[in-house]
N, C-alpha and C positions, 0 to 999 in steps of 0.2 A: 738249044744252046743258050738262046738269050735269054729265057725262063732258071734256066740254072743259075743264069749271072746275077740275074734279081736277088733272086734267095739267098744267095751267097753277100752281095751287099746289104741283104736287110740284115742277115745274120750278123756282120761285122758293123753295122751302123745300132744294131742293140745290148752288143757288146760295147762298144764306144761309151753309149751313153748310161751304160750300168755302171764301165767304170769311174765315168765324171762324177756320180750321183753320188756314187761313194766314196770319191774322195773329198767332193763337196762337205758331205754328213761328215766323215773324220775330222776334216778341217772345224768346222762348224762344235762339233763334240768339245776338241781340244781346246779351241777357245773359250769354252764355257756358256755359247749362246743356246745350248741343247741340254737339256738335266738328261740324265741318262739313269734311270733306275736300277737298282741292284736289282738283281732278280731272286725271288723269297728264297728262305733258306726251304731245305729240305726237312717236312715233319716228318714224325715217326707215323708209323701207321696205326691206326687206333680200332676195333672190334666194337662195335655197340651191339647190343642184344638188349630187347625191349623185355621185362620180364612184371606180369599180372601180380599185384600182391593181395593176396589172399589168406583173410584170418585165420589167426589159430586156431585148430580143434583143440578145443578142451572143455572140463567138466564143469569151471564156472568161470564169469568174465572178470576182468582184473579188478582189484578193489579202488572204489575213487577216490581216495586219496593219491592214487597212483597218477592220476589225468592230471595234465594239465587245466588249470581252471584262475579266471580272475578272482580275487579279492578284492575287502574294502580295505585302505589303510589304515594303519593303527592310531586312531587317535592322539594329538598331540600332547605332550606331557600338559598338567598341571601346574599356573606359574608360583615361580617361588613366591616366598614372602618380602623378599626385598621388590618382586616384580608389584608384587599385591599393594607395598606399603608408597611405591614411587605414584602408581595411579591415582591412590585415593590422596596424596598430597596436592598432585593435581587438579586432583578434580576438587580440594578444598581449596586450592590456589583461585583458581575459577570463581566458586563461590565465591570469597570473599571480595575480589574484584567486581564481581555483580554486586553485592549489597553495597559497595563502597560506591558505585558508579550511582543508582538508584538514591543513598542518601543525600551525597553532592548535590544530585535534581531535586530534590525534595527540597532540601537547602537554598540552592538556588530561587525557587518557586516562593522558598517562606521571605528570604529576604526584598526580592519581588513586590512580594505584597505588602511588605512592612511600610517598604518607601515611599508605594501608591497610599498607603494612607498616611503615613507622615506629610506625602506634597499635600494632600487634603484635607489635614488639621491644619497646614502652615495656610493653606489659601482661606480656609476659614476664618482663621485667628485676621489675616493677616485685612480682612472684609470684616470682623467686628471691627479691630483697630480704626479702619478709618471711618466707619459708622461712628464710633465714639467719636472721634475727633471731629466730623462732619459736625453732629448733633451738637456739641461744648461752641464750637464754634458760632453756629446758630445760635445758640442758646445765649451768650456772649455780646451776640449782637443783638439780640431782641431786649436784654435788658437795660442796652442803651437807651431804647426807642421808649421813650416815656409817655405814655399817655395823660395830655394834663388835667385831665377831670377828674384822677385819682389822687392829685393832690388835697379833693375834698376830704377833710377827716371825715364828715358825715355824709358825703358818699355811699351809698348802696352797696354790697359784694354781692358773691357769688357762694351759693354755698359749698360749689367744687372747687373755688378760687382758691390764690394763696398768701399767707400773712401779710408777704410782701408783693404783693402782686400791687400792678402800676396799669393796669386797664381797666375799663368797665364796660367794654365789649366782650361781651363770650366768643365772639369770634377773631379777637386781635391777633391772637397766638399765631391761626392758620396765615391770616390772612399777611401779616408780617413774616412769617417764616416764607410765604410764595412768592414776596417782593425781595426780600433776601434777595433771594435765589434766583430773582431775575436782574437785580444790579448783580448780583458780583458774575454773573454772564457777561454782562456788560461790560463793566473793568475790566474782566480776564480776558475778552477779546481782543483788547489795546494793551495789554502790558507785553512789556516786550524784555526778558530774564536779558540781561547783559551774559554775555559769553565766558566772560571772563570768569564767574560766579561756574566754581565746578557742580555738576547736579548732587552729590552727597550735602554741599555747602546749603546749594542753596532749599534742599528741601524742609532744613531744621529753621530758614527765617520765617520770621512775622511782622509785618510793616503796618500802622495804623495812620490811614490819612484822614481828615476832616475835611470835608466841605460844604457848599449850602448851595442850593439848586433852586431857578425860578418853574413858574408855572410853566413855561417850556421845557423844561429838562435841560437849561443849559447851567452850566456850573459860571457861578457870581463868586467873584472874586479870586484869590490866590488860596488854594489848598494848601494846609500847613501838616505838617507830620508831628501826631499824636503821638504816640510809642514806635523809638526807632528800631530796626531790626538787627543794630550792632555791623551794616553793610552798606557801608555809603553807597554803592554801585546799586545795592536794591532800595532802598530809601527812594535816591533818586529815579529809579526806573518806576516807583509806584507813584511818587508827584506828578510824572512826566504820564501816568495814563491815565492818570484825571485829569488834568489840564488836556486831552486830547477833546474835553466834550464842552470846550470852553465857547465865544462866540468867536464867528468866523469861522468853525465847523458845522458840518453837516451830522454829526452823532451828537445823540441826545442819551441824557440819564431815563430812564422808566420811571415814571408815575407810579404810585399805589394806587388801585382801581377804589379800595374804600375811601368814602370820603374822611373820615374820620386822622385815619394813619395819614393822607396825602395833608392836609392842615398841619399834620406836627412834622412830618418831614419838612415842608415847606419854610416851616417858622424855625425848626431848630435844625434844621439839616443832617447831615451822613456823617456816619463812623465806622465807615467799613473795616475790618481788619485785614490785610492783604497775605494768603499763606502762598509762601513759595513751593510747599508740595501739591498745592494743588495746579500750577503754574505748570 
């Protein structure tokens, strides 16, 4: 009896919850938290039969033009003559830009060189120039420097000497061109170009001072301007650097080492000429 009542409530307690499960799921469905798939449609039914395919009998096999077979394509057309005529303008466009590119360089290169030796005739010219000018100027000065034993008319010469030649040392020439050249060191150490004198101005003066100098090398007396430079400002700046070897300085004029030239500088004194290009 109480074996029966069990079964009987488990029956109705699997019923219970069959029905909650499912009303759950409906509920669940219709609210959309459940996709619910349609179920496939119905196909037709379909027969396969696997079937051997097997060559034809016959008397010969098909002709091959009949196969399937690859090819090569057919070569592209031949281009026209406008295609023909546009290339080769091209490719003369081309050229003539190369040979126009290649002359310019060439060009370039010649002018180059032209200039490299123009700077080098002009630095040339421009080294004889003052060699000339050097030279006249020495020259200039050496003919002030008199030698007085050449006042003898009967006098001895030289047979390389000249008509007018004023030495009777074969060596005056050198030895006064080397004295030269060590006074006007000396003067061009103490001259001092005023500012004011622009350097084109002052490279075309020439100032000529005079003075006379003891066995010391100091300069006796007031140095006077020989030939003026047309430049007060240089005039004076050339008095003002002779008078720097006057007494009560410490700089001395140079001696001539021959004795001969030191006797007539001594006696007749200086005439240097003062070039403001060399300044």
């Amino acid at each position: 009896m109480s074996a029966a009542r069990d079964t009987g409530l488990k029956t109705v307690s699997t019923v219970v919850a069959c029905s909650i499960n499912g009303l759950i799921f409906t509920g669940m469905a219709m609210a959309g938290l459940i996709d619910v798939e349609p179920p496939p449609p119905d196909l037709p039914a379909v027969d396969v039969e696997l079937v051997q395919m097997i060559p034809k009998l016959g008397s010969k096999p098909p002709e091959p033009e009949a196969l399937p077979r690859i090819v090569q394509p057919a070569p592209p057309p031949p281009p026209t003559d406008d295609e023909i005529s546009l290339s080769r303008e091209k490719e003369e466009q081309l050229e003539r830009e190369r040979q126009q590119k290649e002359q310019e360089r060439i060009e370039a290169e010649r002018r180059k060189q032209e200039e490299e030796e123009q700077r080098r005739e002009d630095e040339a010219r421009r080294r004889r120039e003052e060699d000339r000018r050097r030279r006249k100027a020495m020259q200039e000065a050496l003919d002030r420097a008199v030698d007085p034993r050449a006042d003898d008319e009967d006098a001895p010469g030289f047979e390389e000497g000249s008509a007018v030649g004023n030495s009777l040392d074969p060596n005056s020439l050198r030895n006064k061109q080397l004295y030269i050249a060590r006074l006007m060191v000396a003067l061009k150490s103490q001259f001092e170009v005023p500012s004011v004198i622009p350097d084109d101005v002052r490279k075309r003066l020439k100032a000529t001072v005079s003075f006379k100098i003891n066995a010391g090398g100091k300069v006796v007396g007031e140095p006077r301007l020989v030939r003026s430079s047309g430049n007060k400002f240089f005039d004076d700046a050339a008095l003002s650097a002779v008078r720097k070897f006057g007494p009560g300085s410490a700089l001395r004029i140079p001696l001539p080492t021959d004795p001969e030239l030191k006797k007539s500088v001594l006696r007749q004194g200086l005439q240097p000429d003062m070039y403001g290009k060399d300044l």
